[in-house]
N, C-alpha and C positions, 0 to 999 in steps of 0.2 A: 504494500500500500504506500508509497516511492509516490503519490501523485503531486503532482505542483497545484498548489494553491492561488488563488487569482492575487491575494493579497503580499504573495512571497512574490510572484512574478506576473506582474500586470500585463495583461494584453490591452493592443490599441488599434484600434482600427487602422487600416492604410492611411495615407493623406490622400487625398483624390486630388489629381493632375489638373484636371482642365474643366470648366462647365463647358464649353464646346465641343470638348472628345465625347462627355458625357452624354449630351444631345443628338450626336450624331451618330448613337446606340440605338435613338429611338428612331424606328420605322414608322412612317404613315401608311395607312390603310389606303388603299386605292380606290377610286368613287366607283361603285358598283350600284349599277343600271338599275332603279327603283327610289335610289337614297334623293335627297332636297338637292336640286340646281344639275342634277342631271337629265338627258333628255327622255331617258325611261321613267323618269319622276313625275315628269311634265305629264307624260304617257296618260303613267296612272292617276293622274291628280284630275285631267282632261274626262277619264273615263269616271271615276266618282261624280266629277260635277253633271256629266250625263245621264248616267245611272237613275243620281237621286234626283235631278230635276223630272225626268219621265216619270219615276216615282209619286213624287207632289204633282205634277199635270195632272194626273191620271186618279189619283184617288181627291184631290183637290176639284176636280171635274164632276164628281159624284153629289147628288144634293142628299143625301144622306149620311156622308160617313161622320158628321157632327155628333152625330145619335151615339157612338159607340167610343168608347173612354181607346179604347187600344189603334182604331183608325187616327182620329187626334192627335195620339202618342207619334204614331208615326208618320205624322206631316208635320210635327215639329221636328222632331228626329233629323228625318229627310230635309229639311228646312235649314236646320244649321248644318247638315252634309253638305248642303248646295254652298252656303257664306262659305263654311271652312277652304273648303275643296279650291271656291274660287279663288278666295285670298291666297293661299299655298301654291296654286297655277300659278298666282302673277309675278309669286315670288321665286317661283325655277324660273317661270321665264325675263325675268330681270336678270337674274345670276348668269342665264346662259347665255342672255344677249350682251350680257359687262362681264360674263368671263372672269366672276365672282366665285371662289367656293362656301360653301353654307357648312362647313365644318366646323364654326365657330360651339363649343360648349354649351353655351348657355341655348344657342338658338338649337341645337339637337335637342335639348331636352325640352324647349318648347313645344319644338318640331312632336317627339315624343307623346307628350304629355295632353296634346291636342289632338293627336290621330285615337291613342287611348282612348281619349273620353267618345269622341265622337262617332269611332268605332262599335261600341261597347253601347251606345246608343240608339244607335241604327242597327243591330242585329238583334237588341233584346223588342224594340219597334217593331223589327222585321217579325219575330218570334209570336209575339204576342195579335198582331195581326194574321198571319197564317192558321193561329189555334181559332182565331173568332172566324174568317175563314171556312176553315172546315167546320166548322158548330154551325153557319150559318149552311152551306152547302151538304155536307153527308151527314149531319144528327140531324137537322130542324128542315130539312128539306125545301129551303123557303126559297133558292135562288127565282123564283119565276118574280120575286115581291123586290126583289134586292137587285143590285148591282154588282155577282157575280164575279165575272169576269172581270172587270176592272177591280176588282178588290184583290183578286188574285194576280193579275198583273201586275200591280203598283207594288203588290209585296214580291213577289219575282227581281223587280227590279228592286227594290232595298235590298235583298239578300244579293243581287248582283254586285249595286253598290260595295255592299260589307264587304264583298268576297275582293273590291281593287283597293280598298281602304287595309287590308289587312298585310298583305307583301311590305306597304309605305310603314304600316306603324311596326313591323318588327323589323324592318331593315336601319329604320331610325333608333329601335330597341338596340340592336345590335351593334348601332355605332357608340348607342353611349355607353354601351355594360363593354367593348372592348377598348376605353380609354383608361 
């Protein structure tokens, strides 16, 4: 039992040489097709804001869907899919026309933090419209009284929405959990 004690022989960290050397350890991630200010981003930002506006046309076009707490839900839903989605389009396509990177920390976890919520929004809208939906079409058998069709449409198109809203919000997930 010959072991060296910390306080008989202290150890010390290296001294570190350079903050320069030491920065030029760290690698950047390379902008991969979907992320903010690229033109896959544009892409998918273009296809949400399409999505969810057919969405809101289409059950917003219905003079009924006021009647039911879960149609409502998801024309608000859809509603701020539309604002979000545009705002974020203008903003890849700003970055792509000044040849800007959106990499900045803080704006990722915006970026993040906004596809989250709005995401999360529009599929539980989309969800909860689908179940009234099918209640109104195969339990209550009432489509001849109702508006069918566009009911089931409008929610197709939310869930298509969610479905280009979802690639954006985990590629911005994944930019901010690999810093």
């Amino acid at each position: 039992m010959y072991v060296s004690r910390p306080l008989v022989h202290p150890v010390e960290a290296p001294p570190t040489t350079d903050v320069a050397a030491q920065n030029a350890l760290r690698v950047r991630m390379k902008d991969v097709q979907g992320m903010p200010g690229t033109p896959g981003g544009l892409a998918l930002r273009l296809c949400q804001l399409c999505f969810s506006a057919i969405s809101l046309s289409v059950m917003a076009s219905t003079s009924d869907f006021p009647t039911v707490t879960a149609f409502c839900y998801l024309v608000a839903a859809v509603s701020l899919q539309c604002v979000w989605s545009l705002s974020m389009a203008i903003v890849d396509l700003y970055a792509l026309l000044v040849g800007r990177s959106l990499r900045n920390c803080k704006a990722v976890c915006f970026f993040t933090i906004g596809d989250g919520i709005t995401s999360t929004l529009t599929f539980a809208a989309a969800c909860a419209s689908a179940g009234i939906t099918v209640l109104i079409a195969n339990d209550l058998n009432k489509c001849g009284f109702n508006h069918c069709k566009r009911f089931e449409t409008a929610t197709a198109m939310a869930f298509i929405s969610w479905f280009a809203v979802s690639p954006t919000f985990l590629l911005n997930f994944w930019s901010l959990a690999s810093r």
